[in-house]
N, C-alpha and C positions, 0 to 999 in steps of 0.2 A: 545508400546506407539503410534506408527504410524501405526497400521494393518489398521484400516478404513479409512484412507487415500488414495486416489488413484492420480496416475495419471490422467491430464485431468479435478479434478475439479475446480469448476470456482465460481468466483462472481466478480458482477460488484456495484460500488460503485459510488452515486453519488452525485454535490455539484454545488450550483448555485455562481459566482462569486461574490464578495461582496465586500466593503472595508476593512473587516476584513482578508479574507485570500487574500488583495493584495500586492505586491513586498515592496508597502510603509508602511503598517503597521507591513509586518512581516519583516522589514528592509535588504532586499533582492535587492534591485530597489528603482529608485525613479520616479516611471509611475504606475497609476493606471490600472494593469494587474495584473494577474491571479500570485502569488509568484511561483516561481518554488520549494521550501521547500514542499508550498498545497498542488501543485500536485502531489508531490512525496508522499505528506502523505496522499494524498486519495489512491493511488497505494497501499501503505502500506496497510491502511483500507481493501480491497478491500483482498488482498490477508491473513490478518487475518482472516476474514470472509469466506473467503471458504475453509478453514479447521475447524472453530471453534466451529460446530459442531458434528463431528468424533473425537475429543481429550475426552479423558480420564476424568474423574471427578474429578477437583484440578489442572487441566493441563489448560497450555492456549500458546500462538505464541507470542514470540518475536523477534524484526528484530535485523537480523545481518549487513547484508550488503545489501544495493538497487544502483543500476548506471539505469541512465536513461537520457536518451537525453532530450529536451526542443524544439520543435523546431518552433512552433508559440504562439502569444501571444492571451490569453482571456483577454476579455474587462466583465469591471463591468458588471452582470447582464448575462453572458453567461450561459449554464448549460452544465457541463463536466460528463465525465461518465469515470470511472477506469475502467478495467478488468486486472483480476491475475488468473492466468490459474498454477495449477501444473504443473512442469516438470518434475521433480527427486524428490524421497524420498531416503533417507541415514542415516538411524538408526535416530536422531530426528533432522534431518537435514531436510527441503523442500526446494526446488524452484519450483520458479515460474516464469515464462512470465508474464513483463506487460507493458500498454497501457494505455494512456489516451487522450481520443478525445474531441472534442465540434461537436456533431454532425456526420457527417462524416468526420473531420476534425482532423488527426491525429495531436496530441500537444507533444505528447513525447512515448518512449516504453525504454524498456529494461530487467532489471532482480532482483530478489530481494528473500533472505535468509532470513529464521523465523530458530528459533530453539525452540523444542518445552521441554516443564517445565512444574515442578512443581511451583503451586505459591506461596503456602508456605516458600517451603526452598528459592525458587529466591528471597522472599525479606526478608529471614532472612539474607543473604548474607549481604545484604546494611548494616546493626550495626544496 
């Protein structure tokens, strides 16, 4: 299910600041910046995408586990850029490295689990 998957592949993902993904609307914060949830799910984005065309036909990546630091804030109107880089493959386990910056300006990194499925049965599961 993971043969085409390699180590090392990458995609970067990217998302201009808005009030829609800030701390206040997605009730995170109450400062118009960048939510830390966003950016964690652009990371997400970012590392679905660079596997999500090597999976299998009916197959897709869902996240298990992401930790990621935060560590400066984007102001409305910034434009942030993900990277999720493979690190390990483990039967339909992946990791990844990941990053997000505003320019050269690192804003958070860490690490983050997809496991990879079917999508049929995965949402026959739910009832």
């Amino acid at each position: 299910m993971t043969e085409k998957i390699k180590i090392g592949q990458k995609h970067t993902s990217e998302l201009t600041v808005t009030d829609s993904v800030s701390a206040i609307a997605m009730g995170s914060g109450d400062i118009p910046v960048l939510a830390t949830p966003a950016m964690m799910a652009l990371m997400e984005n970012a590392a679905m995408l660079a596997i999500a065309e090597a999976l299998p036909k009916g197959c897709t990546s869902v996240g298990g586990h992401i930790e990621s630091s935060h560590l400066r804030p984007s102001k409305i109107g910034d434009k942030i850029s993900a990277f999720a880089e493979v690190t390990k493959i483990d039967g339909k386990k992946v990791e990844f490295k990941v990053a997000a910056y505003s320019g050269d300006t690192l804003l958070g990194e860490g690490t983050h689990l997809r496991f990879i499925v079917d999508k049929e049965r995965f949402i026959s599961k739910l009832g």
